[in-house]
C-alpha positions, 0 to 999 in steps of 0.5 A: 315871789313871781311864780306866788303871785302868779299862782294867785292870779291864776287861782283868782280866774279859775274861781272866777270864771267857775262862780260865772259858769255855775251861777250863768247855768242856773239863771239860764235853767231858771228862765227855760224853766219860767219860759216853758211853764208860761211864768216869764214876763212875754214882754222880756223874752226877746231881750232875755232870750237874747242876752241868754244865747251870749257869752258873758252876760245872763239874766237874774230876774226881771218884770216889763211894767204893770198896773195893778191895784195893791190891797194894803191891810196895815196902812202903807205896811207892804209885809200886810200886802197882797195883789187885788188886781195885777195886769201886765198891759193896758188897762180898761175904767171898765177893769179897774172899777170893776175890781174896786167894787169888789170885796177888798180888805184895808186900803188899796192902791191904784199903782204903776210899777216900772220895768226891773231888770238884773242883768249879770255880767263876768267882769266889771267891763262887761258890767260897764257896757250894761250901763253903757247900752242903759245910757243909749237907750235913755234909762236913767237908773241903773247901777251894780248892785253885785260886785264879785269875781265872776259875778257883777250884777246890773240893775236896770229901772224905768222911772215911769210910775205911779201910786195913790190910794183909790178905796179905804175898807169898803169905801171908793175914794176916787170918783170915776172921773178921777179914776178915768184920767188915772187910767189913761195917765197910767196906760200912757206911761206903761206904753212909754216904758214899754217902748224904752224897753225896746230899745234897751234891748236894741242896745243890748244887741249892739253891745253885748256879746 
C-alpha cells in the first residue's frame, strides 16, 4: 500500500513537472518571438526578460497600460468594438482631438487601460511569492486564476484607469477643455502606473528565482 502511494506521488511530479517544462518552453518562445518581431509591450521587457531567465517562473502574457479611444458600434457591445486610436505613453490634446475629428463609427471612448500581467508559476509556493512581491510593490489586485500541478497562474492588475465616451456618430461630446483635463488626468495616471510597474519588477528580482 506504501510503495502505491509512493508510486502515485511519483507519478503526480514527473506530470507535474513535464506540464511546467512544456507550457515554460512555449511562453518563452512565444515572447522571443513577440520580442524580435518588435510586438512585446518595450515598457515589459525588463521584468519579462527577467522573470524568462529564471527557474520556475514564466511569462503568459501581459500589457504595460495605454490610452486609447475605443470605437464602440452597438453601444457599450465590446464584441462590435475596434480601436480608433491606441498609445502606449502619454499623449498630446493635439493627438486626441485630431483623431476624434476623424471619421469614426457608433461611440467612442476615450479610455485608460492599466498594466495586465499573468505570471506562471510551478507550484503554489512559487505562486505565493507572486502575490507576496505583488503586496510589496503595492499592487493591489492580483490572484490565481490557474491552479494545476505544474501550472499556477498569477494575474496581476493596476487600478489606475479611466473610461467615458467623448463623440457619439459624427458628433464630439466633450469640449476641448473638458477634453484637455482628461487628458492630463489620464497621462498622470499612465505615469503612476508606470511607476508601480517598476517596482514590481524590483520586487520580482528580489523574490523569485
Amino acid at each position: 500500500m506504501m510503495k502505491e502511494k509512493k508510486s502515485d506521488e511519483r507519478k503526480k511530479t514527473l506530470l507535474a513537472e513535464s506540464r511546467f517544462a512544456m507550457v515554460t518552453k512555449m511562453h518563452r518562445g512565444t515572447f522571443e518571438k513577440a520580442k524580435e518581431e518588435g510586438k512585446a509591450d518595450e515598457l515589459l521587457l525588463p521584468l519579462c526578460g527577467f522573470v524568462a531567465k529564471t527557474r520556475g517562473y514564466f511569462t503568459s502574457s501581459g500589457c504595460a497600460g495605454r490610452i486609447m479611444l475605443l470605437g464602440l458600434r452597438k453601444g457599450e457591445d465590446k464584441k462590435g468594438s475596434y480601436f480608433h486610436r491606441k498609445w502606449h505613453r502619454t499623449v498630446s490634446l493635439e493627438e486626441v482631438l485630431e483623431a476624434l475629428g476623424e471619421e469614426t463609427e457608433g461611440e467612442v471612448w476615450f479610455k485608460l487601460d492599466p498594466f495586465i500581467l499573468h505570471i506562471g508559476a510551478k507550484d503554489l509556493e512559487g505562486a505565493e511569492k507572486i502575490l507576496g512581491a505583488m503586496k510589496k510593490a503595492g499592487v493591489k489586485r492580483g490572484g490565481i486564476t490557474v491552479a494545476k500541478p505544474g501550472k499556477f497562474l498569477v494575474e496581476l492588475q493596476g487600478s489606475q484607469s479611466m473610461s467615458l465616451p467623448v463623440k457619439k456618430g459624427a458628433e464630439i461630446l466633450a469640449d476641448e477643455r473638458l477634453l484637455k483635463f482628461l487628458v492630463e488626468k489620464a497621462n498622470k495616471k499612465l505615469q503612476w502606473n508606470y511607476e508601480r510597474l517598476k517596482r514590481l519588477e524590483r520586487e520580482f528580482r528580489k523574490e523569485l528565482k
